[in-house]
N, C-alpha and C positions, 0 to 999 in steps of 0.2 A: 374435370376442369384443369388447365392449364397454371402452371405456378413457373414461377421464377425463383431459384436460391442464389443470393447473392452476400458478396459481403466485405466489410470494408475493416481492415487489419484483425479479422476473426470475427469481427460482430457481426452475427450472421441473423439475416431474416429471409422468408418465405411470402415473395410477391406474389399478388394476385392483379392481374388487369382488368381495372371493371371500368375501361375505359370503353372496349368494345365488348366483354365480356359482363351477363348476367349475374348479378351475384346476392345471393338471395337470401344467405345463410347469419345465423347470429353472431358476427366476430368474435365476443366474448367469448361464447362455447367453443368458437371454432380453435382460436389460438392456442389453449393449453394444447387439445392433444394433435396438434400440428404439430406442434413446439415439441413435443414430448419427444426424446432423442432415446429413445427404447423402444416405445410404440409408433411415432409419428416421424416425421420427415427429419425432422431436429431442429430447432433453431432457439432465437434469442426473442422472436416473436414474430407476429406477421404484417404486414403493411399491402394496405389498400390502397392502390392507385388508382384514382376517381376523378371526371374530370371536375373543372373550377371554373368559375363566372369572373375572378378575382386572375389566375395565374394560367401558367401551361397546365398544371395539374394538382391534385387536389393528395395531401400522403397520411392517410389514415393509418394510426400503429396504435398496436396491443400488443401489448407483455407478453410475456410464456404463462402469463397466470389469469392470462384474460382481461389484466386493468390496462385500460386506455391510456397513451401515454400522450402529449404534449407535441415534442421534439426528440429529434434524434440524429445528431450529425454526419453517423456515420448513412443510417438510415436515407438521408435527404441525397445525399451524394449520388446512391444505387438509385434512388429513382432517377436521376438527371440522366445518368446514365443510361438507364433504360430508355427513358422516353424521348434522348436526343436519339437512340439506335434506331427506335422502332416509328417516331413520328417526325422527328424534326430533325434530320439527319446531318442539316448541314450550320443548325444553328451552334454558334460559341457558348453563350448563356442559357438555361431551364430554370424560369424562375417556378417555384413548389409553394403553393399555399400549404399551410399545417396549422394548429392547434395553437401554436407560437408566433404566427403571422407567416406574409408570405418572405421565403428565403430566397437569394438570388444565389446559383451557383455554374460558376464560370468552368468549363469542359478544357482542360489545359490539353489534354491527349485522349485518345479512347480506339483501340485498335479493334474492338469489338466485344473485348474478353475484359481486359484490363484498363479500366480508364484511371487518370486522376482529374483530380477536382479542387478545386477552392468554392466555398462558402461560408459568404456573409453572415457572422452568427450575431450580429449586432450590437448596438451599447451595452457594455455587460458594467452596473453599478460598484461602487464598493463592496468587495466581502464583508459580511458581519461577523466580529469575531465571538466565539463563548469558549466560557471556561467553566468546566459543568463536570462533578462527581460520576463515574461509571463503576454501578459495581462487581462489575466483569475485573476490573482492574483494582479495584480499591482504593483510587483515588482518583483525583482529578486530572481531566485533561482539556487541550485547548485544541478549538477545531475553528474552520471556516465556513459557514455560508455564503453561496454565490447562486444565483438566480442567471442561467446563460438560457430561457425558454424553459426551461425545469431548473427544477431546486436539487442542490451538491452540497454534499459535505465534504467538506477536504479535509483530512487528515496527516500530518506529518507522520511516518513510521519509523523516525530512525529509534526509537525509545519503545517502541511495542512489539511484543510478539507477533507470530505469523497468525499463532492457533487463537489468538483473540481475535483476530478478524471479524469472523463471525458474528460473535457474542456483542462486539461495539455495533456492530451493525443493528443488531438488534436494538439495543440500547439508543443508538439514533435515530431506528424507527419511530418507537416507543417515545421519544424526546417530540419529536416533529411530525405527529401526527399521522406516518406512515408513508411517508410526501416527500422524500430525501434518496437520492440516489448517494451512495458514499465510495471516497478514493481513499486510497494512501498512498502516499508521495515519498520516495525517498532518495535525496540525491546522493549519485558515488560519480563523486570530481563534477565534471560537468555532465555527466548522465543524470537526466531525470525519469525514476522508474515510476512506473503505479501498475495499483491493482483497484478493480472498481467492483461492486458490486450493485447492478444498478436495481432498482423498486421493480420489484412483479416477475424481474428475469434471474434474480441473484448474480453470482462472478459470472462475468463476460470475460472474453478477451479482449473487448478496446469497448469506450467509448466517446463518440466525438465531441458531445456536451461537457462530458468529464475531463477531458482535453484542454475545453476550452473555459473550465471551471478551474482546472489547476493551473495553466497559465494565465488565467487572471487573478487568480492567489498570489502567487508567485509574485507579478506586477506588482501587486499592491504590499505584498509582505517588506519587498528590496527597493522601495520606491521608487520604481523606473518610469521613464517618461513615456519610453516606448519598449518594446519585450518581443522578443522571437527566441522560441522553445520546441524545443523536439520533445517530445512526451512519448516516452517507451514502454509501452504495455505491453504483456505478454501475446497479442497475438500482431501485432505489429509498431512501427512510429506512424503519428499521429504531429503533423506543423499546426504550431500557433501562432500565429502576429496580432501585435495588439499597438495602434497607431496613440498618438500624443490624446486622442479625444475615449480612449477605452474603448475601441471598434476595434471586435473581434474576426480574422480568419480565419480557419480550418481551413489544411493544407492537407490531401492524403489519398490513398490509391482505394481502387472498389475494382471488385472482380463480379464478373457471371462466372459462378461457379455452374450450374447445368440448370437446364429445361426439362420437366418433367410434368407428368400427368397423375391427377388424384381424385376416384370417383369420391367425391364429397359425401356420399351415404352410403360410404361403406364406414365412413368415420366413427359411428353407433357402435362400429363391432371394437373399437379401442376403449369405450367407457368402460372405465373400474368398479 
Protein backbone atom coordinates (compact mmCIF):
# COMPACT_ATOMS: atom_id res chain seq x y z
CA UNK A 1 0.00 0.00 0.00
CA UNK A 2 1.02 3.44 -0.79
CA UNK A 3 1.96 5.95 2.23
CA UNK A 4 2.83 9.40 2.38
CA UNK A 5 5.81 10.89 4.98
CA UNK A 6 5.18 14.23 5.78
CA UNK A 7 5.85 16.65 8.18
CA UNK A 8 5.35 19.94 9.73
CA UNK A 9 8.61 21.62 11.66
CA UNK A 10 9.77 17.77 12.45
CA UNK A 11 6.62 16.38 13.64
CA UNK A 12 6.47 13.75 11.40
CA UNK A 13 3.65 11.24 10.56
CA UNK A 14 3.04 8.45 8.04
CA UNK A 15 -0.16 9.15 5.72
CA UNK A 16 -2.24 6.74 4.34
CA UNK A 17 -5.08 7.57 1.70
CA UNK A 18 -8.18 5.77 2.25
CA UNK A 19 -9.87 8.18 0.22
CA UNK A 20 -9.44 5.99 -2.89
CA UNK A 21 -7.42 3.38 -1.25
CA UNK A 22 -8.84 0.08 0.74
CA UNK A 23 -7.85 0.02 4.07
CA UNK A 24 -8.64 -2.77 6.06
CA UNK A 25 -6.19 -3.08 8.73
CA UNK A 26 -6.38 -2.27 12.81
CA UNK A 27 -4.81 1.24 13.16
CA UNK A 28 -4.07 0.67 16.70
CA UNK A 29 -1.85 -2.41 15.77
CA UNK A 30 -0.92 -0.81 12.72
CA UNK A 31 0.77 2.65 14.26
CA UNK A 32 3.33 1.31 16.77
CA UNK A 33 5.34 -0.59 14.37
CA UNK A 34 4.95 1.94 11.48
CA UNK A 35 6.04 4.41 13.92
CA UNK A 36 8.81 2.25 15.10
CA UNK A 37 12.00 4.26 13.75
CA UNK A 38 14.37 1.04 13.99
CA UNK A 39 11.96 -1.33 12.60
CA UNK A 40 9.29 0.54 10.83
CA UNK A 41 9.26 3.62 8.61
CA UNK A 42 9.64 5.99 11.68
CA UNK A 43 7.34 8.50 12.64
CA UNK A 44 5.42 10.48 15.48
CA UNK A 45 2.39 8.42 14.39
CA UNK A 46 0.09 7.75 11.42
CA UNK A 47 -3.05 9.62 10.06
CA UNK A 48 -5.84 8.40 8.18
CA UNK A 49 -7.21 10.36 5.52
CA UNK A 50 -10.82 9.31 4.92
CA UNK A 51 -13.37 10.82 3.35
CA UNK A 52 -16.37 13.08 5.45
CA UNK A 53 -20.21 13.79 4.93
CA UNK A 54 -19.31 17.06 7.23
CA UNK A 55 -15.78 18.53 5.50
CA UNK A 56 -13.25 17.78 2.28
CA UNK A 57 -11.88 15.18 4.45
CA UNK A 58 -12.00 13.13 7.34
CA UNK A 59 -8.00 13.07 9.67
CA UNK A 60 -7.80 10.05 11.63
CA UNK A 61 -4.48 10.00 14.03
CA UNK A 62 -2.78 7.53 16.31
CA UNK A 63 0.21 7.83 18.33
CA UNK A 64 3.36 5.85 18.03
CA UNK A 65 1.79 3.71 20.69
CA UNK A 66 -1.31 3.09 19.13
CA UNK A 67 -3.81 5.63 21.23
CA UNK A 68 -5.94 7.53 19.14
CA UNK A 69 -5.56 10.97 19.41
CA UNK A 70 -8.09 13.95 19.04
CA UNK A 71 -6.15 16.85 17.11
CA UNK A 72 -3.00 17.66 15.86
CA UNK A 73 -2.00 20.97 14.17
CA UNK A 74 0.82 20.19 12.70
CA UNK A 75 -0.90 16.96 11.56
CA UNK A 76 -4.16 18.92 9.98
CA UNK A 77 -1.85 21.37 8.04
CA UNK A 78 0.02 17.92 5.95
CA UNK A 79 -3.38 16.90 5.10
CA UNK A 80 -4.54 20.19 3.50
CA UNK A 81 -1.73 19.92 1.82
CA UNK A 82 -2.07 16.72 0.45
CA UNK A 83 -5.53 16.92 -0.45
CA UNK A 84 -5.47 20.43 -2.09
CA UNK A 85 -2.19 18.64 -4.27
CA UNK A 86 -3.94 15.68 -5.14
CA UNK A 87 -7.96 16.59 -5.13
CA UNK A 88 -8.64 20.15 -5.05
CA UNK A 89 -5.75 21.55 -6.62
CA UNK A 90 -6.78 24.96 -7.20
CA UNK A 91 -8.83 25.57 -3.93
CA UNK A 92 -7.44 28.38 -1.21
CA UNK A 93 -9.04 26.80 1.80
CA UNK A 94 -9.31 22.35 3.02
CA UNK A 95 -11.56 22.40 5.58
CA UNK A 96 -10.52 18.75 7.73
CA UNK A 97 -13.05 17.17 9.97
CA UNK A 98 -11.17 15.56 13.13
CA UNK A 99 -12.02 14.19 16.51
CA UNK A 100 -11.85 17.96 17.67
CA UNK A 101 -14.53 19.28 15.06
CA UNK A 102 -13.92 20.32 11.77
CA UNK A 103 -10.74 22.70 11.10
CA UNK A 104 -10.52 25.25 8.39
CA UNK A 105 -7.07 25.76 6.93
CA UNK A 106 -6.19 28.43 4.51
CA UNK A 107 -3.03 27.15 1.77
CA UNK A 108 -0.87 30.51 1.99
CA UNK A 109 1.76 28.81 -0.62
CA UNK A 110 2.38 25.02 -1.71
CA UNK A 111 4.98 24.53 -4.46
CA UNK A 112 4.27 20.77 -4.36
CA UNK A 113 6.95 19.93 -1.65
CA UNK A 114 6.66 22.72 0.82
CA UNK A 115 3.60 24.30 1.64
CA UNK A 116 2.58 26.79 4.52
CA UNK A 117 -0.60 27.15 6.05
CA UNK A 118 -2.62 28.82 8.73
CA UNK A 119 -5.34 27.00 10.69
CA UNK A 120 -8.12 27.84 12.63
CA UNK A 121 -7.52 26.16 16.05
CA UNK A 122 -10.41 27.93 17.74
CA UNK A 123 -11.83 29.49 21.06
CA UNK A 124 -9.01 28.25 23.19
CA UNK A 125 -10.69 29.07 27.28
CA UNK A 126 -8.66 30.27 30.05
CA UNK A 127 -5.70 28.11 31.28
CA UNK A 128 -6.26 26.59 34.63
CA UNK A 129 -3.72 27.05 36.84
CA UNK A 130 -2.16 24.22 39.63
CA UNK A 131 0.30 24.21 42.08
CA UNK A 132 0.81 20.62 42.84
CA UNK A 133 4.03 18.60 44.91
CA UNK A 134 6.22 16.47 42.21
CA UNK A 135 8.34 14.14 43.84
CA UNK A 136 10.74 13.97 40.92
CA UNK A 137 11.67 17.44 42.26
CA UNK A 138 10.78 17.50 45.89
CA UNK A 139 8.69 20.21 45.93
CA UNK A 140 6.14 22.07 44.34
CA UNK A 141 5.55 23.34 41.18
CA UNK A 142 3.09 25.62 39.27
CA UNK A 143 1.96 24.50 35.71
CA UNK A 144 -0.89 25.28 33.14
CA UNK A 145 -3.73 23.51 31.74
CA UNK A 146 -5.22 24.54 28.36
CA UNK A 147 -7.53 22.55 26.40
CA UNK A 148 -6.57 23.79 22.32
CA UNK A 149 -8.75 20.07 21.00
CA UNK A 150 -6.57 18.11 23.39
CA UNK A 151 -5.34 18.65 26.80
CA UNK A 152 -1.47 20.57 27.47
CA UNK A 153 0.36 21.10 30.29
CA UNK A 154 2.56 23.92 30.16
CA UNK A 155 5.33 24.16 31.97
CA UNK A 156 7.78 27.25 32.58
CA UNK A 157 11.55 25.70 32.61
CA UNK A 158 13.66 28.52 33.52
CA UNK A 159 13.99 26.77 37.31
CA UNK A 160 14.09 22.95 36.16
CA UNK A 161 16.53 20.70 34.98
CA UNK A 162 16.69 19.30 31.53
CA UNK A 163 17.06 15.49 32.98
CA UNK A 164 13.72 15.87 35.01
CA UNK A 165 11.92 16.29 31.97
CA UNK A 166 10.92 13.02 31.99
CA UNK A 167 10.17 12.11 35.34
CA UNK A 168 7.56 15.33 35.51
CA UNK A 169 6.19 14.11 32.69
CA UNK A 170 5.39 11.15 34.13
CA UNK A 171 4.21 12.63 37.20
CA UNK A 172 1.72 14.78 35.04
CA UNK A 173 0.60 11.81 33.41
CA UNK A 174 0.08 10.07 36.60
CA UNK A 175 -1.82 13.56 37.82
CA UNK A 176 -4.18 13.71 34.88
CA UNK A 177 -5.20 10.46 34.19
CA UNK A 178 -2.89 9.85 31.20
CA UNK A 179 -4.73 12.51 28.99
CA UNK A 180 -2.04 15.57 28.95
CA UNK A 181 0.38 16.21 26.38
CA UNK A 182 3.25 18.35 28.21
CA UNK A 183 5.73 21.52 27.14
CA UNK A 184 8.26 23.49 28.77
CA UNK A 185 8.61 27.14 27.80
CA UNK A 186 11.51 28.96 28.31
CA UNK A 187 12.01 32.48 27.23
CA UNK A 188 15.86 34.02 26.43
CA UNK A 189 15.02 37.92 25.61
CA UNK A 190 12.29 37.50 23.24
CA UNK A 191 12.86 34.08 22.10
CA UNK A 192 10.33 31.57 23.11
CA UNK A 193 11.83 28.04 23.24
CA UNK A 194 9.94 24.69 24.14
CA UNK A 195 10.32 21.14 24.18
CA UNK A 196 7.08 18.90 24.19
CA UNK A 197 6.52 15.58 24.91
CA UNK A 198 3.37 14.80 23.55
CA UNK A 199 0.89 11.42 25.03
CA UNK A 200 1.39 8.05 23.26
CA UNK A 201 4.52 9.64 21.00
CA UNK A 202 6.78 11.03 23.83
CA UNK A 203 9.54 14.11 22.68
CA UNK A 204 8.50 15.26 19.24
CA UNK A 205 10.23 17.96 17.47
CA UNK A 206 7.15 20.53 17.28
CA UNK A 207 3.82 20.35 18.02
CA UNK A 208 1.12 22.51 16.60
CA UNK A 209 -1.48 22.11 19.67
CA UNK A 210 1.44 22.80 22.07
CA UNK A 211 2.18 25.87 20.11
CA UNK A 212 -1.06 26.94 20.31
CA UNK A 213 -1.30 25.80 24.11
CA UNK A 214 1.86 27.88 25.05
CA UNK A 215 0.71 31.01 23.21
CA UNK A 216 -2.43 30.94 24.93
CA UNK A 217 -0.52 30.69 28.23
CA UNK A 218 1.49 33.23 27.61
CA UNK A 219 -1.84 35.39 26.73
CA UNK A 220 -3.25 34.70 29.66
CA UNK A 221 -0.20 34.70 32.02
CA UNK A 222 0.97 38.75 30.61
CA UNK A 223 -2.69 39.81 30.16
CA UNK A 224 -2.62 40.70 26.61
CA UNK A 225 -5.66 41.69 24.61
CA UNK A 226 -4.22 40.18 21.71
CA UNK A 227 -0.71 38.08 21.33
CA UNK A 228 1.32 36.93 18.20
CA UNK A 229 4.28 34.47 19.19
CA UNK A 230 6.80 32.63 17.45
CA UNK A 231 7.30 29.33 19.37
CA UNK A 232 10.64 27.72 18.68
CA UNK A 233 10.84 24.09 19.05
CA UNK A 234 13.63 22.10 18.15
CA UNK A 235 12.65 20.87 14.99
CA UNK A 236 11.30 24.11 13.72
CA UNK A 237 9.08 27.80 14.41
CA UNK A 238 5.71 27.34 14.79
CA UNK A 239 3.19 31.24 14.43
CA UNK A 240 0.57 31.98 16.99
CA UNK A 241 -2.09 34.75 16.89
CA UNK A 242 -4.56 34.96 19.31
CA UNK A 243 -7.29 37.85 18.34
CA UNK A 244 -9.17 40.25 21.25
CA UNK A 245 -12.05 37.03 21.41
CA UNK A 246 -9.11 34.10 22.40
CA UNK A 247 -9.37 32.74 18.55
CA UNK A 248 -6.56 30.96 17.92
CA UNK A 249 -4.14 30.67 14.50
CA UNK A 250 -1.37 28.40 13.75
CA UNK A 251 0.95 29.80 11.29
CA UNK A 252 3.76 27.21 9.86
CA UNK A 253 5.51 25.34 7.01
CA UNK A 254 4.69 21.25 6.14
CA UNK A 255 6.78 19.49 3.76
CA UNK A 256 6.20 16.00 1.62
CA UNK A 257 9.18 14.53 2.71
CA UNK A 258 8.75 11.17 -0.02
CA UNK A 259 6.17 8.66 -1.29
CA UNK A 260 6.82 5.27 -0.72
CA UNK A 261 5.31 1.79 -0.69
CA UNK A 262 4.68 -0.93 2.28
CA UNK A 263 3.40 -4.49 1.77
CA UNK A 264 1.21 -4.20 5.00
CA UNK A 265 1.67 -8.03 5.80
CA UNK A 266 4.79 -8.18 5.91
CA UNK A 267 4.37 -6.03 9.06
CA UNK A 268 3.88 -9.51 11.27
CA UNK A 269 7.69 -10.10 10.51
CA UNK A 270 8.44 -6.51 12.93
CA UNK A 271 6.35 -8.09 15.98
CA UNK A 272 8.60 -8.32 19.13
Amino acid sequence: MKYIKMQGAGNDYVFFDCIENKFDLDPERLSPLVSDRHLGIGADGIILIKNSNNADCFMDIYNADGSRAKMCGNGVRCVAQFYQQTYLPKAKEINVETLSGIKKVKILSNDGTIAVSSVSMGNIKNPQKYDAYFDCLNERMEYYLVNVGNIHAVCFADKLFQEKFPHIVDELQHKHNNNVNVEFVKKEDKTIKARVFERGSGETLACGTGATAIARVLNYVNNDLTSNYDICFPGGILNVKIDENKNAELTGESELSYIGEINLADLNSFTR
